[in-house]
RODO-2510 file (C-alpha; in nm, 4 decimals, decimal comma):
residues 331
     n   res          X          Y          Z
     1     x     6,6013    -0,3667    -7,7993
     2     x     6,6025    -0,2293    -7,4218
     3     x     6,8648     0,0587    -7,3944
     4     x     7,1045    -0,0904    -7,1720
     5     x     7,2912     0,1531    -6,9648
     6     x     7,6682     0,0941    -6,8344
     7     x     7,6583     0,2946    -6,4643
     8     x     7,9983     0,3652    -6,3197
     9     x     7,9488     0,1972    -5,9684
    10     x     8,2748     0,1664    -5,8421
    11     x     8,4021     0,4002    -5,6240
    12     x     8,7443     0,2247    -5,5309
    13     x     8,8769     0,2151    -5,1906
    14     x     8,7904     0,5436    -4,9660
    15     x     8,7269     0,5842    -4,6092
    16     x     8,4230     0,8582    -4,5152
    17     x     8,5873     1,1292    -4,4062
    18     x     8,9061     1,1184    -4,5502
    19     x     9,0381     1,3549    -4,8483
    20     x     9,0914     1,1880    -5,1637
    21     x     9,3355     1,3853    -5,4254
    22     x     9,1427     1,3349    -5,7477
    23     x     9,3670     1,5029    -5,9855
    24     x     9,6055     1,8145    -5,9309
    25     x     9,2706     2,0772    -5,8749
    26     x     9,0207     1,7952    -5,7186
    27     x     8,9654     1,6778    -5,3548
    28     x     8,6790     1,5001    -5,2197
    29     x     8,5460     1,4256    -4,9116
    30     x     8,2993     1,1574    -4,8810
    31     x     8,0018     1,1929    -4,6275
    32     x     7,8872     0,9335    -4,4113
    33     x     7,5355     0,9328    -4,5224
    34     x     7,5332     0,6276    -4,7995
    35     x     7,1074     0,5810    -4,8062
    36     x     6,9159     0,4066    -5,1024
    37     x     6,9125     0,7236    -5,2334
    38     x     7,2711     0,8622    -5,1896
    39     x     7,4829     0,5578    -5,3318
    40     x     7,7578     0,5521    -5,1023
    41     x     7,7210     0,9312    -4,9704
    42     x     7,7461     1,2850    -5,0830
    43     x     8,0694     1,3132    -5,2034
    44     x     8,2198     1,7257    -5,1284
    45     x     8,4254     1,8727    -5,3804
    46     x     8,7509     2,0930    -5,2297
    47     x     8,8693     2,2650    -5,5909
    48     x     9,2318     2,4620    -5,6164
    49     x     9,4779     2,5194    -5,3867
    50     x     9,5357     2,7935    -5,1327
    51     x     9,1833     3,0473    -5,1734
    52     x     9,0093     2,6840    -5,2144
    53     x     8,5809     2,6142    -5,3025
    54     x     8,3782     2,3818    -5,2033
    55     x     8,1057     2,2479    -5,3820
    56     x     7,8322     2,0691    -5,2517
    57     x     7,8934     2,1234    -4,8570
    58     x     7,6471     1,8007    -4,7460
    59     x     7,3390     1,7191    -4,5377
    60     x     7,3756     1,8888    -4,2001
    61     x     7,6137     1,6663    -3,9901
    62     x     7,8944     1,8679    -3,7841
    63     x     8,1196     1,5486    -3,8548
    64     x     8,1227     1,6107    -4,2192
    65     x     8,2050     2,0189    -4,1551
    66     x     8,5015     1,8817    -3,9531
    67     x     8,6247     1,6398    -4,1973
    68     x     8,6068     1,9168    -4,4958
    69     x     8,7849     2,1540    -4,2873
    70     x     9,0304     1,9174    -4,1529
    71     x     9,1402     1,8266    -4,5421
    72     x     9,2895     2,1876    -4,5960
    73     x     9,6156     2,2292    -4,5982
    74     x     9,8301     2,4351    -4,4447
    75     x     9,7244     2,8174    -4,5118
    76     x     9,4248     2,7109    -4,7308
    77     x     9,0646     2,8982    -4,6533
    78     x     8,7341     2,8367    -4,8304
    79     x     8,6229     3,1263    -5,0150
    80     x     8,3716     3,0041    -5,2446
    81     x     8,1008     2,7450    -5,1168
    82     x     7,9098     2,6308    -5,4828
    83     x     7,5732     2,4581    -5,4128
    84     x     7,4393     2,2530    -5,7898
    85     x     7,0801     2,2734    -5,6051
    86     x     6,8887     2,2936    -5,3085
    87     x     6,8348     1,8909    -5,1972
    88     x     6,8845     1,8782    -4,8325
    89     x     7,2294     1,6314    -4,8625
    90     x     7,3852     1,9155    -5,0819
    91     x     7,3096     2,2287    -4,9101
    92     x     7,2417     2,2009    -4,5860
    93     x     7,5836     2,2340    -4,4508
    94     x     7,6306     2,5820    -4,5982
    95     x     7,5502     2,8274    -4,3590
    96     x     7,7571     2,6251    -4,0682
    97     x     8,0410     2,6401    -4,3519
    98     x     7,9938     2,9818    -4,3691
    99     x     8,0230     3,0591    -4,0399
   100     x     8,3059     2,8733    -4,0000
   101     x     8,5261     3,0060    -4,2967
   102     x     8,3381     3,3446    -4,3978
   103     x     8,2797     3,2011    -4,7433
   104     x     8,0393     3,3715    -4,9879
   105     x     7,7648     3,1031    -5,0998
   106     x     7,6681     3,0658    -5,4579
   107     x     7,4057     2,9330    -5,6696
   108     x     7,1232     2,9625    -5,9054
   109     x     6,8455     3,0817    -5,6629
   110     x     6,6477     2,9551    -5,3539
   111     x     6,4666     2,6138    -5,4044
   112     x     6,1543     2,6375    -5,6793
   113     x     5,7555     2,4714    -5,5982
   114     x     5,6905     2,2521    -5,3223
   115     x     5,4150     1,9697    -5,4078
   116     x     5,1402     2,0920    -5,1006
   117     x     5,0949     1,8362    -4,9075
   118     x     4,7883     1,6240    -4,9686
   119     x     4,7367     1,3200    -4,7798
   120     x     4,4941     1,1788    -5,0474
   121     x     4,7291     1,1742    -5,3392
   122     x     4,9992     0,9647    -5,2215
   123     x     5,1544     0,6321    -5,3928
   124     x     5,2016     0,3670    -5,1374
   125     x     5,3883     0,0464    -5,2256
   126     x     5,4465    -0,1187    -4,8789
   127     x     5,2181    -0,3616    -4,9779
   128     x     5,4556    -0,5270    -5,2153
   129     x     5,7094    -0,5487    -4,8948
   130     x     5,7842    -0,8641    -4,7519
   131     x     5,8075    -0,9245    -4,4067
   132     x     6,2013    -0,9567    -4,4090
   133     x     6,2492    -0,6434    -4,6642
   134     x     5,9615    -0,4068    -4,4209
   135     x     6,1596    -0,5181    -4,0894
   136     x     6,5501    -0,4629    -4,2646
   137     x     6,3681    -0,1268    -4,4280
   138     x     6,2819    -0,0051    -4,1011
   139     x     6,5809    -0,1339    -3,8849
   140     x     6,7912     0,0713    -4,1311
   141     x     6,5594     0,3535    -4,0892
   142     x     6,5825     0,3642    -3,7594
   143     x     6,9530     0,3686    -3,7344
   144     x     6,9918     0,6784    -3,9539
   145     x     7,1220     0,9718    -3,7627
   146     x     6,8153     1,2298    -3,7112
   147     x     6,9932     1,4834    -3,8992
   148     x     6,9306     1,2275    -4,2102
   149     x     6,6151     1,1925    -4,1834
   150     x     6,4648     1,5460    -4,2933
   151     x     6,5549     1,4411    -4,6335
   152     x     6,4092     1,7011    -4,9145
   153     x     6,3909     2,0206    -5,0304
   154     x     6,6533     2,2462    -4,8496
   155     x     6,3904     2,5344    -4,8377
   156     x     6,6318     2,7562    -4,6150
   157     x     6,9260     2,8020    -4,8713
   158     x     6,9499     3,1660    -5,0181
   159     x     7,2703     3,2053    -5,2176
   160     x     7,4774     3,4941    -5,1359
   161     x     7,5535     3,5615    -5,4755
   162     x     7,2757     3,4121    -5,7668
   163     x     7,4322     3,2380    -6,0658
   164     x     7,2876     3,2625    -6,4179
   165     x     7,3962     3,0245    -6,7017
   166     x     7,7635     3,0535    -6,8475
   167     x     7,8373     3,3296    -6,5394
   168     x     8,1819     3,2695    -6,4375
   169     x     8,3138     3,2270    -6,0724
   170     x     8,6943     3,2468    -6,0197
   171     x     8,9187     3,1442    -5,7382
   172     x     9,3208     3,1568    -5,6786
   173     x     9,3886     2,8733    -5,9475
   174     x     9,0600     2,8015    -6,0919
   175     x     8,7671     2,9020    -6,2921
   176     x     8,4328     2,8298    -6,2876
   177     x     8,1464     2,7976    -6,5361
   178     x     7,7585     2,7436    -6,4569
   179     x     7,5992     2,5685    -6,6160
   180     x     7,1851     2,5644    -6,5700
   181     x     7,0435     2,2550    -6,5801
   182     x     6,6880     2,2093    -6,4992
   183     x     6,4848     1,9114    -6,4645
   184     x     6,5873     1,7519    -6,1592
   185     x     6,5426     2,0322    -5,9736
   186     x     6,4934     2,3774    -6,0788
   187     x     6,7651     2,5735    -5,9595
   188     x     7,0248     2,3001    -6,0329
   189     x     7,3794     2,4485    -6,1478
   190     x     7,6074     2,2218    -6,2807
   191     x     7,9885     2,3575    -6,3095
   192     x     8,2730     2,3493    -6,5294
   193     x     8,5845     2,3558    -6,4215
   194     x     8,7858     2,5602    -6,7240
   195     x     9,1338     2,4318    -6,6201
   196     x     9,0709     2,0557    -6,5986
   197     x     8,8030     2,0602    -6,8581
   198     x     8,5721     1,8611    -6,6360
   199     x     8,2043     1,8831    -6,5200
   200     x     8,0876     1,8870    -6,1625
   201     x     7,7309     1,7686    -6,2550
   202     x     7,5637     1,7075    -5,9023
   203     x     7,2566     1,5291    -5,9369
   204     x     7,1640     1,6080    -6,2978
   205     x     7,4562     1,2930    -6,4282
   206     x     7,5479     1,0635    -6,1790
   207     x     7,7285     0,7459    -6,2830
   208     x     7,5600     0,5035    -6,0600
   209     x     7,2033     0,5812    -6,1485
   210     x     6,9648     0,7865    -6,3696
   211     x     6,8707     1,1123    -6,1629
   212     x     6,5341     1,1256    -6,0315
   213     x     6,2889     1,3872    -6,2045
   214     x     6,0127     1,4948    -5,8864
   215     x     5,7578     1,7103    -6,0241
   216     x     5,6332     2,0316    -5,9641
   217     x     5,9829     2,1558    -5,9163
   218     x     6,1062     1,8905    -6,1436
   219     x     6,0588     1,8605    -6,5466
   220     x     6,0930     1,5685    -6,7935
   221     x     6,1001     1,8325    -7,0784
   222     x     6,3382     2,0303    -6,9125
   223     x     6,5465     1,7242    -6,7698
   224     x     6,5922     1,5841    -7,1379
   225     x     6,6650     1,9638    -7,2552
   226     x     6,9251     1,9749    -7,0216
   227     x     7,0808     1,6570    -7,0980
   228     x     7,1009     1,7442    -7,4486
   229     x     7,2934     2,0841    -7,3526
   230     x     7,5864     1,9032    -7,1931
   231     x     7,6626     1,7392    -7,5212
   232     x     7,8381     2,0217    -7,7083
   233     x     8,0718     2,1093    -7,3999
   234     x     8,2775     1,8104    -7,4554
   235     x     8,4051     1,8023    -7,0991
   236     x     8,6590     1,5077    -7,0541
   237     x     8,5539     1,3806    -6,7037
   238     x     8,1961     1,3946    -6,5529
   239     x     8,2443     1,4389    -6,1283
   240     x     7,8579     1,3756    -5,9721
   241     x     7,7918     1,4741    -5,6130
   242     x     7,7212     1,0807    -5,5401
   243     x     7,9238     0,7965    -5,7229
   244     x     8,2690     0,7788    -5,8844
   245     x     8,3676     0,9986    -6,1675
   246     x     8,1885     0,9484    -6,5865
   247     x     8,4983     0,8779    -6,7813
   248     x     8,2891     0,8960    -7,0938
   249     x     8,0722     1,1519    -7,0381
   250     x     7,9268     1,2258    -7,4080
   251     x     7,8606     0,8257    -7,4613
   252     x     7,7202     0,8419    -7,1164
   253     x     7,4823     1,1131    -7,1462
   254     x     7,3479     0,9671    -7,4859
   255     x     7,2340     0,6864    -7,3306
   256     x     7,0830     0,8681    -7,0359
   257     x     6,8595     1,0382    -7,3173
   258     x     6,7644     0,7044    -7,5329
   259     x     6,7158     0,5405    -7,1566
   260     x     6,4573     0,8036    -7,0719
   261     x     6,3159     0,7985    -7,4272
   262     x     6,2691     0,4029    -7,3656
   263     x     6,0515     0,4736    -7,0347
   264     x     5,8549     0,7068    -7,2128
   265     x     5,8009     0,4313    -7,4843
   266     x     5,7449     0,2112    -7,2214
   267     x     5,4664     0,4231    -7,0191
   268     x     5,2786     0,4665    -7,3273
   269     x     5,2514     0,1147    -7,3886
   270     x     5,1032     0,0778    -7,0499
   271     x     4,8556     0,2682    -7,1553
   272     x     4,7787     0,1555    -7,4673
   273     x     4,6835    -0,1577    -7,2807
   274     x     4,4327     0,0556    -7,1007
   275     x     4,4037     0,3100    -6,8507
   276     x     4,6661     0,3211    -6,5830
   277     x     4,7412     0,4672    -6,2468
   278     x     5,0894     0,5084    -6,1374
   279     x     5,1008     0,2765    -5,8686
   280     x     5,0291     0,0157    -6,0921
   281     x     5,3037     0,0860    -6,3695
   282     x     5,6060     0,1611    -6,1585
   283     x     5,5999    -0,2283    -5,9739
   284     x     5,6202    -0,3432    -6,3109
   285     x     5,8720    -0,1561    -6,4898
   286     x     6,1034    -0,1639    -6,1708
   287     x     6,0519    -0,4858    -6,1037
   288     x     6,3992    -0,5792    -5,9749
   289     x     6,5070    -0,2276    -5,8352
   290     x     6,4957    -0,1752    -5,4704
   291     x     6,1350    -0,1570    -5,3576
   292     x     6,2488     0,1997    -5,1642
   293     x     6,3332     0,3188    -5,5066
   294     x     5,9603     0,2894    -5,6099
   295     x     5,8644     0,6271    -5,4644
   296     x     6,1323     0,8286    -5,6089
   297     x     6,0559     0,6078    -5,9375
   298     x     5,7142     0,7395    -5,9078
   299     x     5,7739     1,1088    -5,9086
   300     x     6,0166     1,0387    -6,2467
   301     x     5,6914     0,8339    -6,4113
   302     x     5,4645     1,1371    -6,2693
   303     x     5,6770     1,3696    -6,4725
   304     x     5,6976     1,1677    -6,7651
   305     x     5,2897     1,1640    -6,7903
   306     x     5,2640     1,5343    -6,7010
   307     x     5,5023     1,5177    -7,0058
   308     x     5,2317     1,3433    -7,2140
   309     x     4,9767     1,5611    -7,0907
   310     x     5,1295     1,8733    -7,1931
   311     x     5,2174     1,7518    -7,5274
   312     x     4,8820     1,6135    -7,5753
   313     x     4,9937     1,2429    -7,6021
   314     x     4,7646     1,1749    -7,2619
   315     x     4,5129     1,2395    -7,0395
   316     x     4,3835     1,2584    -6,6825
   317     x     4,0680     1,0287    -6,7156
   318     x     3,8905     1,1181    -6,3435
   319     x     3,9822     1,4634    -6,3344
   320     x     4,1422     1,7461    -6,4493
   321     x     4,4738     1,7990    -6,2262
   322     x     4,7025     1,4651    -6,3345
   323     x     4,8246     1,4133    -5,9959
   324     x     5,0562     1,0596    -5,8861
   325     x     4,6995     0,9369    -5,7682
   326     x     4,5145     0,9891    -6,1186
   327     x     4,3982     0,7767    -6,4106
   328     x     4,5830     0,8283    -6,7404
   329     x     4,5037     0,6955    -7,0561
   330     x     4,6218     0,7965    -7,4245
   331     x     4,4464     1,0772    -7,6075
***
């Protein structure tokens, strides 16, 4: 029986760039950069009162600065700027943050490997476009600000101060946890806020979809590893950088596991069919999903036969680097 996973999708009424009170410790901030990719935008965190932080500043739009600094209240400053990792529509905005508050920046580290760039091993779906989705895909393309469209690894971000699981940030009224969390991304940091018992889990949880695992930086082993940590924390309320809040957060997070377990399942059976190249399993087991969300669906199938490979389950069949362009089959 297919896992079938309950996202949290709605996000209620909000206009971008207007402060939200959450709860008593929580604001939010919604950007104005809702993509395929982004749900409805990156959603900025403002956490106590008075000596305030701010996690997850945004991609690099002055609008969004404004809007953060404009939900302060009276006699509030920004003293803490937390980044969860180094995606260029969660850290970007820090060093104009910075200059504008004199807020220390923290985080796990600077972003991890960057695939080199080969122009040979490179999964192109466009031919599965229709005429009507390639002209709406590039109209909305095209009508992106050009701030959102250097979308990626934020390769400039060096934390002033580095953050190592369970070290502990605190602020005026609040305290701080990190909590590593590879898989997604290397360097990603999610945080727990001690006085709401809640989890500000950027990319790593998100409510309206399963996070995207982009290998070399990225790691199905550690992704599911990761996953599996959160369980024992027990948090009450799961707040991701994009979406609404995870009311359930354990129940949640089990199914994220068994979901990713199922696509494993499902990957081998492609192969046990015969040998397989990536760009022919993704169109069939995301048939249905937005045809953008084939590339970044890639990258999480890449990981989960590099997976394989390393565990010995697979193999690369014309070669001996399993790249997204190569031919797997089961060992």
């Amino acid at each position: 029986m297919a896992v079938q996973i309950e996202h949290y999708r709605d996000m209620g009424t909000f206009d971008y760039g207007a402060v939200m009170r959450m709860t008593p410790l929580i604001r939010r901030v919604v950007c104005r950069n809702p993509t395929p990719f982004t749900y409805k935008g990156t959603g900025t965190y403002i956490v106590g009162t008075g000596r305030v932080a701010v996690i997850d500043p945004g991609p690099p739009l002055s609008s969004h600065v404004d809007d953060v600094l404009a939900a302060l209240g009276s006699g509030e400053t920004v003293t803490h700027v937390l980044i969860t990792h180094t995606h260029s529509d969660h850290s970007s905005l820090t060093a104009r943050l910075q200059e504008l508050t004199g807020a220390r920046s923290y985080g796990f580290g600077p972003h991890g490997a960057v695939r080199a760039y080969d122009p040979h091993d490179r999964v192109d779906f466009s031919a599965y476009f229709t005429a009507e989705e390639k002209s709406r895909f590039d109209k909305e393309w095209d009508d992106l600000p050009a701030e959102l469209k250097r979308e990626g690894p934020d390769l400039d971000f060096r934390p002033d101060e580095r953050l190592g699981d369970g070290d502990v940030v605190r602020g005026g009224n609040w305290t701080m946890t990190a909590v590593h969390t590879p898989g997604h991304c290397s360097n990603h940091l999610c945080y727990h806020l001690r006085e709401e018992n809640c989890l500000f889990s950027g990319d790593h949880v998100m409510g309206w979809a399963t996070s995207v695992v982009s290998p070399p930086d990225g790691s199905m082993q550690d992704y599911l590893a990761s996953l599996r940590k959160l369980l024992p924390r027990r948090a009450e309320r799961f707040w991701p950088t994009h979406g609404p809040a995870i009311t359930e957060p354990d129940r949640y997070v089990r199914t994220c596991v068994a979901h990713r377990e199922e696509r494993e399942q499902q990957i081998i059976a492609h192969l046990r069919a015969g040998a397989r190249r990536i760009a022919d399993i993704v169109p069939e087991m995301y048939v249905g999903y937005d045809k953008r969300l084939w590339y970044p669906a890639a990258n999480s199938v890449h990981a989960h036969l590099l997976h394989l490979v390393d565990t010995a389950r697979a193999r690369v069949v014309d070669g001996d680097e399993p790249k997204l362009t190569s031919v797997y089959e089961l060992a």
